[in-house]
C-alpha positions as CSV (number, residue, x, y, z in Angstrom):
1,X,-4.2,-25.8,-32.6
2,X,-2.2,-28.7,-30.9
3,X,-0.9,-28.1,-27.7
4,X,2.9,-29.3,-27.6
5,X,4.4,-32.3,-25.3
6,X,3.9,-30.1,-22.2
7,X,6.7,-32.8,-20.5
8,X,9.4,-30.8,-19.2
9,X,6.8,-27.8,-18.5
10,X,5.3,-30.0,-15.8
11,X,8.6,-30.3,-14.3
12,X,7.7,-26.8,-12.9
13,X,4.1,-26.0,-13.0
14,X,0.9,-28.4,-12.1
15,X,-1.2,-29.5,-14.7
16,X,-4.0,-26.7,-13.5
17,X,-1.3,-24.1,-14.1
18,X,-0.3,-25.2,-17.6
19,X,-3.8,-25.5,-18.7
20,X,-4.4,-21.7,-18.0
21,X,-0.7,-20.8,-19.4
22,X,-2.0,-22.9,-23.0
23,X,-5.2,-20.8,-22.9
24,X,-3.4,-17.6,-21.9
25,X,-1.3,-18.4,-25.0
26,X,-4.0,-19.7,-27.2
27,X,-5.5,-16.1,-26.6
28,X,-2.6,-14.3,-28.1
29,X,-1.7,-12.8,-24.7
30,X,2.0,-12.9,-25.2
31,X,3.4,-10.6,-27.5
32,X,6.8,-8.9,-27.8
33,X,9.3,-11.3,-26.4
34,X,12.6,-10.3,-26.1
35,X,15.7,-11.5,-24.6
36,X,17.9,-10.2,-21.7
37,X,21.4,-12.5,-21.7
38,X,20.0,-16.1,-20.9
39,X,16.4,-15.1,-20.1
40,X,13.2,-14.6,-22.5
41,X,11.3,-11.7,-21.3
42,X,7.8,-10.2,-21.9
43,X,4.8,-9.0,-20.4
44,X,1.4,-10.6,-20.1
45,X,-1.9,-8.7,-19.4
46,X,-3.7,-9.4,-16.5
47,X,-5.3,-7.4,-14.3
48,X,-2.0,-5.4,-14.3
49,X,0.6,-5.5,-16.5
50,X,3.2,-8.4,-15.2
51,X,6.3,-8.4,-16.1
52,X,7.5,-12.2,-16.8
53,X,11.6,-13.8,-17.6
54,X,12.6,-17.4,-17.7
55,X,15.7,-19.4,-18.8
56,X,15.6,-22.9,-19.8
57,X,18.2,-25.3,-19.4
58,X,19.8,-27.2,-22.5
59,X,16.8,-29.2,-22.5
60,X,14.6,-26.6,-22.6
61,X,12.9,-27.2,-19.2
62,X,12.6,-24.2,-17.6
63,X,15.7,-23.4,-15.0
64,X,14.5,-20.1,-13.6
65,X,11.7,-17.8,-13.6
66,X,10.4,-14.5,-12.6
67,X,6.9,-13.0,-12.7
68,X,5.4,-9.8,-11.4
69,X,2.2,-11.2,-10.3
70,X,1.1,-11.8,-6.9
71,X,2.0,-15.8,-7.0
72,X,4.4,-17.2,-4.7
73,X,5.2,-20.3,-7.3
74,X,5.5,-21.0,-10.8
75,X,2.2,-19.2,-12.5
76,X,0.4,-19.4,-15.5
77,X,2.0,-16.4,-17.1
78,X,5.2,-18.3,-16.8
79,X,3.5,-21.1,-18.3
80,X,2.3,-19.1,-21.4
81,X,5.8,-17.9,-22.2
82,X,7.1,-21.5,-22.2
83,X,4.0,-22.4,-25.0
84,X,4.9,-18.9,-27.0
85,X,8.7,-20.3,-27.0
86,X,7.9,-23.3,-28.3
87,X,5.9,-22.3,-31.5
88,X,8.7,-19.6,-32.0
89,X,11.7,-20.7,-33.1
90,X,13.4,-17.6,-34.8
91,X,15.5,-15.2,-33.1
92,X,13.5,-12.8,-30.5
93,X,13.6,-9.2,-31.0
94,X,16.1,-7.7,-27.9
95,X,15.6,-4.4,-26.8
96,X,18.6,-3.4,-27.9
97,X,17.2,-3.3,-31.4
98,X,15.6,-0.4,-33.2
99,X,12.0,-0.1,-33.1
100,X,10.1,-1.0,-36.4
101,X,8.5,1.7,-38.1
102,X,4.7,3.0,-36.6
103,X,2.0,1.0,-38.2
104,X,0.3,3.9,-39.4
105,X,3.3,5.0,-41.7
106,X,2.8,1.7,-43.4
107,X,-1.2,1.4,-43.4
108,X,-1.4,3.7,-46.9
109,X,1.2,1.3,-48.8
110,X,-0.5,-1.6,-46.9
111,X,-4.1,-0.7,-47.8
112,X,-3.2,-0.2,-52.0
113,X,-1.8,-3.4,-52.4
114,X,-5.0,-5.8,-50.1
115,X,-6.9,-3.5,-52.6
116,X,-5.2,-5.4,-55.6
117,X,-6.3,-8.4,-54.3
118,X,-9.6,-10.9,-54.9
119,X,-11.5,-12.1,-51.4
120,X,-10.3,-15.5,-52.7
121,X,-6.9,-14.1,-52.5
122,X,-7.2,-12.3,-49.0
123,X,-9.1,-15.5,-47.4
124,X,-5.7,-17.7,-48.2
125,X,-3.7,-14.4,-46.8
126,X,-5.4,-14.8,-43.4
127,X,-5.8,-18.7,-43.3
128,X,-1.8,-18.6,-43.8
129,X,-1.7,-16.2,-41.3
130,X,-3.6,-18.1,-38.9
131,X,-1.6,-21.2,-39.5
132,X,1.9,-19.8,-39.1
133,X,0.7,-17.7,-35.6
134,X,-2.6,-19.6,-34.3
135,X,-3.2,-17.5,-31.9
136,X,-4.3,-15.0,-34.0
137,X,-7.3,-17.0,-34.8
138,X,-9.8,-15.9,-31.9
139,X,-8.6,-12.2,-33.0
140,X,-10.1,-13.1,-36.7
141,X,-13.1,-14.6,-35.5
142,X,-14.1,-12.4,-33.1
143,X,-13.5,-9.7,-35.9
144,X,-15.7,-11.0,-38.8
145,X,-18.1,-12.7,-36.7
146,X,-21.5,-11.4,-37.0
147,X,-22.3,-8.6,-34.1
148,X,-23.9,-10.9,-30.9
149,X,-27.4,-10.0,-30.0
150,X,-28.3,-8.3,-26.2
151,X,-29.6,-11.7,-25.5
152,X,-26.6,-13.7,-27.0
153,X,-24.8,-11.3,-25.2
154,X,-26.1,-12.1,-21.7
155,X,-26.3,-15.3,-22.0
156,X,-22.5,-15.7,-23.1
157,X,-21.9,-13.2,-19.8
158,X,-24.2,-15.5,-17.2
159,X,-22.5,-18.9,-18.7
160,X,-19.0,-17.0,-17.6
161,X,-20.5,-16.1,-14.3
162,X,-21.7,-19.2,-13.3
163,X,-18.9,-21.6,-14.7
164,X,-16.2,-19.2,-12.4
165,X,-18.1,-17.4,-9.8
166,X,-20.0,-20.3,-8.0
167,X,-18.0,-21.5,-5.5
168,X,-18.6,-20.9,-1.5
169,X,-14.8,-21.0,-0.7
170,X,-11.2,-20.2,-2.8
171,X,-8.1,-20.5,-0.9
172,X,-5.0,-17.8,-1.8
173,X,-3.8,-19.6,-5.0
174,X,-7.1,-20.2,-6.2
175,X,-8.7,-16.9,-5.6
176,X,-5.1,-15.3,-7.5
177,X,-6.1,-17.3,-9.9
178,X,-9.4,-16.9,-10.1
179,X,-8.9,-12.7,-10.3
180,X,-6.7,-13.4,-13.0
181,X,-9.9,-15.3,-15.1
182,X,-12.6,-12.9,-13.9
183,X,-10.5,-10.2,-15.0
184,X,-9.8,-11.5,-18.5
185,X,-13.6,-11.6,-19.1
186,X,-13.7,-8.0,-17.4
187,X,-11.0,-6.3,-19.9
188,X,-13.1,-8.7,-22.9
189,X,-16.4,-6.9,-22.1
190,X,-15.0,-3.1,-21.4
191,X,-12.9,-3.5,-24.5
192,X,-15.4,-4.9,-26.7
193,X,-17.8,-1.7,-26.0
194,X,-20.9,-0.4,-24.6
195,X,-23.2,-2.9,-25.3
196,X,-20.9,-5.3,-24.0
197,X,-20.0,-3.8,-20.7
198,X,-23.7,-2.8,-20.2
199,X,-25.1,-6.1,-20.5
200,X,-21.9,-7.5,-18.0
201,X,-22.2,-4.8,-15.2
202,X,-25.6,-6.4,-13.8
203,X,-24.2,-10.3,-13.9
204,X,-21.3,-9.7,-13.1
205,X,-21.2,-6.9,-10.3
206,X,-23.4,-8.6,-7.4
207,X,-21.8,-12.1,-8.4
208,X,-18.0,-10.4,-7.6
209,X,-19.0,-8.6,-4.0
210,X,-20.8,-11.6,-3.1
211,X,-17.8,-14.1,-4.1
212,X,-15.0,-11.4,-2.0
213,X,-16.9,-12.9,0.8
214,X,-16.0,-16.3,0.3
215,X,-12.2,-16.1,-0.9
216,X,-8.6,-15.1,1.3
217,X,-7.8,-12.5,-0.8
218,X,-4.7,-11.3,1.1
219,X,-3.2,-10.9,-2.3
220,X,-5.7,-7.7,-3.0
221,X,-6.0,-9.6,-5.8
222,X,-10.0,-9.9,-6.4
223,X,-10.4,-6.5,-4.9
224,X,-8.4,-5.6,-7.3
225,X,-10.9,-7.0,-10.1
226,X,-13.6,-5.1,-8.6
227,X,-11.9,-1.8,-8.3
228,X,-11.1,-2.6,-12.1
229,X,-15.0,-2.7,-13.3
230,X,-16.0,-0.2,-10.9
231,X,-13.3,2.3,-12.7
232,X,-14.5,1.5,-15.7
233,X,-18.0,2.0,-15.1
234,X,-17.0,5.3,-13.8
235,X,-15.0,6.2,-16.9
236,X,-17.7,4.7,-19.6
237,X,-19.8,7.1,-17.9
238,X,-17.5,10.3,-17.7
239,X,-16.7,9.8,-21.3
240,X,-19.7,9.0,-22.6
241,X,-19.4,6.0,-24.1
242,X,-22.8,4.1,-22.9
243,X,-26.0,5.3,-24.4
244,X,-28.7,6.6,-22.8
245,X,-31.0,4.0,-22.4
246,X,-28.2,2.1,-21.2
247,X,-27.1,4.8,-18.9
248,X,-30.7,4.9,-17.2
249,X,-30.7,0.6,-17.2
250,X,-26.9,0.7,-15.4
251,X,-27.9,3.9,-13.3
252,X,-31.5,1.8,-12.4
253,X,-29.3,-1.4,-11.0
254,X,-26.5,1.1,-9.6
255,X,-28.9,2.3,-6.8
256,X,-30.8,-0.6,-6.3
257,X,-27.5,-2.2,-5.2
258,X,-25.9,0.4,-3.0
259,X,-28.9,1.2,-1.5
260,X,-30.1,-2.5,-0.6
261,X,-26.6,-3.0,1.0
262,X,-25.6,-5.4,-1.9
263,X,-22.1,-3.3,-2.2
264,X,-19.3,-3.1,-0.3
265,X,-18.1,0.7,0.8
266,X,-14.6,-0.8,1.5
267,X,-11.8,0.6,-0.9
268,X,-14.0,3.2,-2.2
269,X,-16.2,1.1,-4.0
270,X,-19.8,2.6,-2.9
271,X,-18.5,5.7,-2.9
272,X,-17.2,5.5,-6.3
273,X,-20.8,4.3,-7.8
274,X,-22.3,6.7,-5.5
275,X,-20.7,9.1,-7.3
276,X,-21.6,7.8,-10.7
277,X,-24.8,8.0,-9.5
278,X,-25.0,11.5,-8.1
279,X,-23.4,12.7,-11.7
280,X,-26.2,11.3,-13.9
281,X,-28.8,12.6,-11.5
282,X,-27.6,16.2,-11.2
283,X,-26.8,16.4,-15.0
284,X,-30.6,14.9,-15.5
285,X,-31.6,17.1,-13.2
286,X,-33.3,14.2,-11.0
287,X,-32.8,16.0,-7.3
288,X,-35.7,14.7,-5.8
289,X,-33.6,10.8,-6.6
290,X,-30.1,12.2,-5.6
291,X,-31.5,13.4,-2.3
292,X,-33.3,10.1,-1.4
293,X,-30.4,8.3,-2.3
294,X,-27.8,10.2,-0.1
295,X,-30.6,10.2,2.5
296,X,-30.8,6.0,2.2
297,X,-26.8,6.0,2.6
298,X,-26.4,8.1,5.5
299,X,-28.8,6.1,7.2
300,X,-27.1,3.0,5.9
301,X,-23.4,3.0,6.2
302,X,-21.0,2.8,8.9
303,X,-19.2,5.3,10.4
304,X,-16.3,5.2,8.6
305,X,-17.6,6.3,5.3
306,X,-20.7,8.2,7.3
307,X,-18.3,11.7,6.8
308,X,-18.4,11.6,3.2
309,X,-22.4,11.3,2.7
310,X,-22.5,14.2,5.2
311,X,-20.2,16.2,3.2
312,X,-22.5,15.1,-0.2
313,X,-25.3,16.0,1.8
314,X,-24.4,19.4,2.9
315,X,-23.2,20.3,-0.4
316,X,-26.4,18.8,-2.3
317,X,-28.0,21.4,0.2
318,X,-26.2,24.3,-0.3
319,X,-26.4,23.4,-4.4
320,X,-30.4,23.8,-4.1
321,X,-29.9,27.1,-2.3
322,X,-31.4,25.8,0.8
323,X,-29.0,27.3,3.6
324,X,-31.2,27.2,6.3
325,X,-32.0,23.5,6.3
326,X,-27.8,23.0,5.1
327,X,-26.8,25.0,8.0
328,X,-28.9,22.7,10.4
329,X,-27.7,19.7,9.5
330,X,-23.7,21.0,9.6
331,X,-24.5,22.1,13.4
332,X,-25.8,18.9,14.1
333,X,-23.1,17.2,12.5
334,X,-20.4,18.8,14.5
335,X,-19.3,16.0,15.7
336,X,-17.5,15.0,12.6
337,X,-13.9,16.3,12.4
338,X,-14.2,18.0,8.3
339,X,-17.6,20.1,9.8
340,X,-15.6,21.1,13.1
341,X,-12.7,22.3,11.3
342,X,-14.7,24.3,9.0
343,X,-17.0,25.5,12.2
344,X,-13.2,26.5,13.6
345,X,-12.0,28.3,10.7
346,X,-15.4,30.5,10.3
347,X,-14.8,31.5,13.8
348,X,-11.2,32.5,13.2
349,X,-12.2,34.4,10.6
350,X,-14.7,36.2,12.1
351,X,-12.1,36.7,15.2
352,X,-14.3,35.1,17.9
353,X,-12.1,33.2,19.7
354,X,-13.9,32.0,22.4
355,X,-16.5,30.1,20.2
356,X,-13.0,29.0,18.3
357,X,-11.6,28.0,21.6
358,X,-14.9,26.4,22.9
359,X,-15.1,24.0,19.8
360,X,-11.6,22.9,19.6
361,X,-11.7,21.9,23.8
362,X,-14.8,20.3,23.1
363,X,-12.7,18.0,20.3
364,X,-9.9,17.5,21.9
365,X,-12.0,16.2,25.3
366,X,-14.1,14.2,23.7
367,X,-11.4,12.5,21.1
368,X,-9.0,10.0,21.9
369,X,-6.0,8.4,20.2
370,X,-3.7,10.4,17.4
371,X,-6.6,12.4,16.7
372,X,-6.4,14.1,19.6
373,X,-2.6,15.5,18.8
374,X,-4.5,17.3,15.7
375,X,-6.7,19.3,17.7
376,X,-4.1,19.9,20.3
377,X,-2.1,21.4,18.4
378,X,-4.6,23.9,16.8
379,X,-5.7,25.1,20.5
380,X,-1.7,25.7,20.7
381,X,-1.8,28.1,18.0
382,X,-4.7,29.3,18.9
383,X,-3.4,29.6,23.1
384,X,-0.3,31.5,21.0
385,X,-2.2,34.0,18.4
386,X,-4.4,35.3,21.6
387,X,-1.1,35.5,24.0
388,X,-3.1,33.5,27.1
389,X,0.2,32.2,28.4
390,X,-1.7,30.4,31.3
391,X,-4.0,28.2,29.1
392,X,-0.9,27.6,27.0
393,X,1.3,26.4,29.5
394,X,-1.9,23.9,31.3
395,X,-2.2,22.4,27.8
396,X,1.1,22.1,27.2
397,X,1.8,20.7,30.7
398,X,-1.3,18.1,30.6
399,X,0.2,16.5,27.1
400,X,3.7,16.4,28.2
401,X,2.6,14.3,31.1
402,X,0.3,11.9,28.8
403,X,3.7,11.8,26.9
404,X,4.4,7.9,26.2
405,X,8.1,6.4,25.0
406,X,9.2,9.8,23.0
407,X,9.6,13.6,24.6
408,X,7.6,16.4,22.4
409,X,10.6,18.4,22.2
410,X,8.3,21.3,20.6
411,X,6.0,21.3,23.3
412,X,8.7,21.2,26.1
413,X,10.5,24.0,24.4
414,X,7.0,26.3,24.2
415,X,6.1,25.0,28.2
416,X,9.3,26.3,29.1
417,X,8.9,29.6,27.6
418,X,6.0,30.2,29.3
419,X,7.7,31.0,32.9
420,X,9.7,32.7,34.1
421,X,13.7,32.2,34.6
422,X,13.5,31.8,38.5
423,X,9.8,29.5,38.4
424,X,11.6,27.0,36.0
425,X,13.5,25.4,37.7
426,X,11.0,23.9,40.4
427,X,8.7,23.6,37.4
428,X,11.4,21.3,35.7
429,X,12.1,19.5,38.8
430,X,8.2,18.6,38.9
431,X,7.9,17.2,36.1
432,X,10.9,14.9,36.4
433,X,9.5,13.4,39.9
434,X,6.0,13.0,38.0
435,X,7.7,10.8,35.6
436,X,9.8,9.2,37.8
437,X,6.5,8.3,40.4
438,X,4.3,7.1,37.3
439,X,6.7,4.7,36.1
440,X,6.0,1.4,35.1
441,X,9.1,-1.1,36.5
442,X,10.7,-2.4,33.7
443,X,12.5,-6.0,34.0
444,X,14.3,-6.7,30.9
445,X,17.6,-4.3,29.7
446,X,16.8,-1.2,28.2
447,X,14.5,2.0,28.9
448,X,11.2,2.0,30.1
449,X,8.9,4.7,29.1
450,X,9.4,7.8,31.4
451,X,13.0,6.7,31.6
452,X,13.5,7.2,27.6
453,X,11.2,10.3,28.6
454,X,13.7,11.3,31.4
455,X,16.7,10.6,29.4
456,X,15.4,13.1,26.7
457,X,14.8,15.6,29.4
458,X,18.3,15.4,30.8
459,X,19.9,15.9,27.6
460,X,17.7,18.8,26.6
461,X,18.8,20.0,30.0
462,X,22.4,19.5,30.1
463,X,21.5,17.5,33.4
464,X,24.8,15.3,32.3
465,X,24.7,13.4,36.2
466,X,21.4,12.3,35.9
467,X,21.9,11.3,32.5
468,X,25.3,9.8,33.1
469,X,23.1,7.5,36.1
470,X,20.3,6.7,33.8
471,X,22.7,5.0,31.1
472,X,24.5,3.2,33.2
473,X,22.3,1.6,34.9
474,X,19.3,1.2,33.0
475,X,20.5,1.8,29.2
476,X,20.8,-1.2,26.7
477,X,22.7,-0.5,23.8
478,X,20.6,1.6,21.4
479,X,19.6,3.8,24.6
480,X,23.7,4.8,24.7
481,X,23.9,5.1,21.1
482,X,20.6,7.7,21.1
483,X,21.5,9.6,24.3
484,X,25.6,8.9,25.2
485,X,26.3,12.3,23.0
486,X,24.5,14.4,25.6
487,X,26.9,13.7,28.6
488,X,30.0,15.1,29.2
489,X,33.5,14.1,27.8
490,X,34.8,13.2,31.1
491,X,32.0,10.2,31.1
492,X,33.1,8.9,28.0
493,X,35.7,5.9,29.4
494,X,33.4,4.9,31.7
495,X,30.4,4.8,29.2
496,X,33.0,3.0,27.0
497,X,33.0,0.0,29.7
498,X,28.9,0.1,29.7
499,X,29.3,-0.3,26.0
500,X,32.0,-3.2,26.2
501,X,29.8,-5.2,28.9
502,X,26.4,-4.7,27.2
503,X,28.6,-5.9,24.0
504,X,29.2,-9.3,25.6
505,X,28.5,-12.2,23.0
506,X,26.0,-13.8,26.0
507,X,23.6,-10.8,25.4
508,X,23.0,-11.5,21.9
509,X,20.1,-13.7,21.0
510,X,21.1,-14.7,17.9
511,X,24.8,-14.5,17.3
512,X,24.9,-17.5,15.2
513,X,25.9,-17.3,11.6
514,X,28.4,-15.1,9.8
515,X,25.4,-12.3,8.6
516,X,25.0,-12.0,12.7
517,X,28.7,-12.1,12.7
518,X,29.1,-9.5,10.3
519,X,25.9,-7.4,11.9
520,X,27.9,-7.4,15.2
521,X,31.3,-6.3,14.4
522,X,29.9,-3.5,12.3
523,X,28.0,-1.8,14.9
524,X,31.1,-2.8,17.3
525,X,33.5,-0.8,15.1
526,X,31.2,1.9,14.2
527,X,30.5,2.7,18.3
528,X,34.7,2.5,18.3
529,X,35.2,5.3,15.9
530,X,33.1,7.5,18.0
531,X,35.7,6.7,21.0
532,X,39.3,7.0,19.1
533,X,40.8,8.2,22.6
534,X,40.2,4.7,24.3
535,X,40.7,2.6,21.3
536,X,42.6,0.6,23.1
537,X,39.6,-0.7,25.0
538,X,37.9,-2.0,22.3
539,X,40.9,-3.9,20.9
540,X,41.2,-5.5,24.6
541,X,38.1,-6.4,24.2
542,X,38.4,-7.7,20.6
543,X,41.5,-10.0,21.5
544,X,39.5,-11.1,24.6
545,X,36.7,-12.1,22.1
546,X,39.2,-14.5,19.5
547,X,40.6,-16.1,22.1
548,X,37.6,-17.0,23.6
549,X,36.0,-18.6,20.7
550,X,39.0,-20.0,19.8
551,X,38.6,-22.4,21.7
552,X,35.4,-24.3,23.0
553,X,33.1,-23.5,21.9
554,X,34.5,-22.9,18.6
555,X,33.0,-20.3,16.2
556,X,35.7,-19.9,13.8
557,X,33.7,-17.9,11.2
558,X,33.2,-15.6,13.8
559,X,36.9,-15.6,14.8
560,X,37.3,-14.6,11.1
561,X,35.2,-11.6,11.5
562,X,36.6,-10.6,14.9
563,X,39.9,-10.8,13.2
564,X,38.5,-8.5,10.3
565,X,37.9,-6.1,12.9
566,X,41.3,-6.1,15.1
567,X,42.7,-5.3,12.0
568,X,40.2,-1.8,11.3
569,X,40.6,-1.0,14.9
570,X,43.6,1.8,13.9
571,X,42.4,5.0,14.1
């Protein structure tokens, strides 16, 4: 098949990029176009399914496109509608149109009359076919070719390998694109069955984890590709579509690789062929390999995937009926957050709530970051179900002071519930000069963290002085929107000044074009309507504003806008 005076295709794509759209199209990869007002739309297989649109110009050079694919530019999937386009001249089928009949209602009617027919007859059928739509030629002969030999096979798979996974470097574009190849052969092989995808799993597997070290996939792209094979391994094997021999050959390589730290545990990958793994094994009843194999692992991976071999171990344990030796290793594995909660919930259970107690302190002391909310909380509700109001209210009291940027308003509520009426107060009073004494001086406008802490406090408080003090002096202008409801009414005119100053154009970083423009009389009118009483304030202000950029400097777009707003100042 000739490929067309790619010209005004070049216009938008590189060579590179309308070599893979011909092959893409050569392949018979798009299929169904249809047509949306000016554009042609279809989509093209990939790794995913992408979506793909383009116009063309009088010309027919392409004047706009769209692709669902990770590529920032002009891809190959574009390219390949451009070659369909070009071969197809009739009218495209729109989606408005009714959908043809199912294939199988026709197969009977279809079948009686190829039977009518010499092979002479049929052979001049499909050459015709394959000259009016030539890409339907590599679906014929991969058809009635004769059925490829394991070694054929391999060697077909290694050439593939080689020719795309050889490289010690591919930037972004080229590793998109290279995910987009791989996974072509990928789909080939798990499509084409069994034999196929067990003699490409062992070429192809190592060669993929050891290229992912040597490309920039920040596209996900080529993990993507990986996470593809993997997924089908696993489903080949949980539908039983390998055979066993192959089963034992895949499961063979499967452990040699995870277990000699050839696979990444990233993304679920080793745990995924782990699991394949542990499947086969326990359904072969090989226990003696499963548990050398979840032995290796735990020794082998990191820490981040180290909780979900314990968990396969303890279960393989408790499977064999070996409680004694499971129980062991779950106590010495304490330390991991699943095994503690369990530990927890065996104690509640059993209503001991000092070994309860005991284990959650132990986690919450020895954890750090958001982690350490999590068991927090459950010593709350533990603190609460066994009424010990004086280990509530020290908790309570020691994470309210670790409290950074936003108040716990749940735990303030429960630590002041815990005194008494007359104690509060003082208690209160406390915790505001702790704040205020471990405060970090802030320079720029705005909160710093105990003063946003502080501010919430007030509020909750119906401390409206304090409050008032805090805003005006420290607030910028999200602080008033977030806290300004909390004060009383008689504040509002003068927090209606801090909100006119802090709205001075000077404070604005960026007040430059008519989005900014827009952006600022918006929130200027929506912080009006929540002052109708001193509206007359704001349209000061306003007036103040045109006649100001009026003249120099001139900013008559935003004069336009200002103007806009003096007129939706009437409430």
């Amino acid at each position: 098949m000739q490929q067309p005076n790619s010209k005004l295709l070049l216009q938008s794509v590189t060579p590179v990029i309308a070599e893979r759209g011909w092959d893409l199209f050569i392949k018979g990869k798009v299929q169904d176009i249809y047509q949306e007002g000016e554009f042609y739309c279809t989509t093209i297989k990939g790794t995913e399914y992408y979506p793909v649109r383009l116009s063309l110009n009088s010309r027919g050079a392409i004047l706009e496109s769209h692709c669902g694919c990770p590529c920032n530019f002009t891809c190959k999937h574009v390219a390949a509608l451009w070659f369909a386009l070009q071969f197809s001249p009739e009218e495209r089928p729109s989606k408005s149109k009714s959908k043809p009949q199912k294939q199988a209602e026709n197969q009977p009617h279809l079948r009686q009359l190829l039977a009518e027919h010499s092979a002479e007859t049929l052979c001049g059928l499909i050459e015709s076919v394959v000259d009016r739509f030539p890409q339907t030629e590599e679906f014929f002969t991969a058809k009635l070719s004769p059925k490829q030999t394991s070694e054929e096979l391999k060697s077909y798979y290694s050439k593939q390998a080689r020719s795309l996974l050889s490289r010690r470097f591919y930037d972004f574009g080229e590793t998109i694109d290279l995910a987009m190849d791989v996974g072509e052969i990928i789909e080939e092989a798990i499509e084409s069955g069994g034999e196929d995808f067990a003699v490409a799993i062992p070429i192809f597997l190592p060669k993929l984890f050891k290229t992912y070290e040597c490309c920039d996939d920040s596209s996900g792209e080529f993990g993507g590709v990986i996470d593809y094979m993997i997924t089908g391994i696993r489903d080949y094997f949980d539908q039983n579509k390998f055979s066993l021999t192959q089963k034992k050959t895949i499961i063979k390589f499967i452990h040699k690789e995870i277990t000699s730290n050839n696979i990444y545990f990233e993304f679920d990958f080793g745990e995924t062929l782990y699991m394949v793994c542990a499947k086969f094994y326990e359904h072969t009843a090989q226990f003696e390999k499963l548990s050398e194999l979840i032995d290796i692992l735990l020794n082998q991976v990191g820490e981040y995937q180290y909780p979900f071999f314990a968990k396969a171990k303890h279960q393989f344990l408790l499977k064999q009926n070996k409680t004694e030796e499971a129980e062991i290793f779950f106590n010495q594995n304490l330390h991991l957050s699943e095994f503690r909660k369990i530990a927890v919930n065996n104690a509640l259970v059993e209503k001991d709530f000092t070994k309860a107690e005991t284990l959650l302190l132990e986690a919450y002391r020895q954890t750090k970051g958001g982690f350490k909310t999590g068991w927090a909380e459950d010593l709350i509700k533990l603190y609460q179900i066994t009424k010990d109001k004086i280990k509530l209210r020290h908790l309570l009291e020691e994470l309210l002071k670790a409290e950074q940027w936003q108040l716990n308003l749940t735990h303030f509520k429960l630590w002041k519930n815990t005194f008494d009426e007359q104690d509060w107060i003082s208690e209160r009073n406390a915790l505001i000069q702790y704040y205020k004494e471990n405060d970090e001086p802030k320079k720029s406008l705005g909160f710093s963290y105990n003063q946003r802490l502080l501010a919430k406090l007030y509020g909750e408080e119906k401390l409206t002085k304090e409050l008032y003090s805090l805003l005006v002096h420290h607030a910028n202008i999200s602080n008033l929107n977030e806290f300004a409801h909390y004060l009383d009414p008689k504040d509002d005119e003068r927090i209606v000044k801090r909100y006119i100053k802090l709205l001075d154009p000077k404070n604005y970083f960026n007040l430059s074009d008519r989005k900014a423009y827009q952006g600022y009389t918006r929130d200027l009118l929506e912080i009006a309507k929540r002052y109708p009483t001193y509206i007359e304030l704001f349209k000061q202000f306003v007036e103040q504003l045109i006649i100001q950029f009026s003249s120099k400097p001139r900013k008559p777009a935003f004069v336009e806008e200002l103007e806009k707003l003096r007129s939706a100042l009437v409430f």
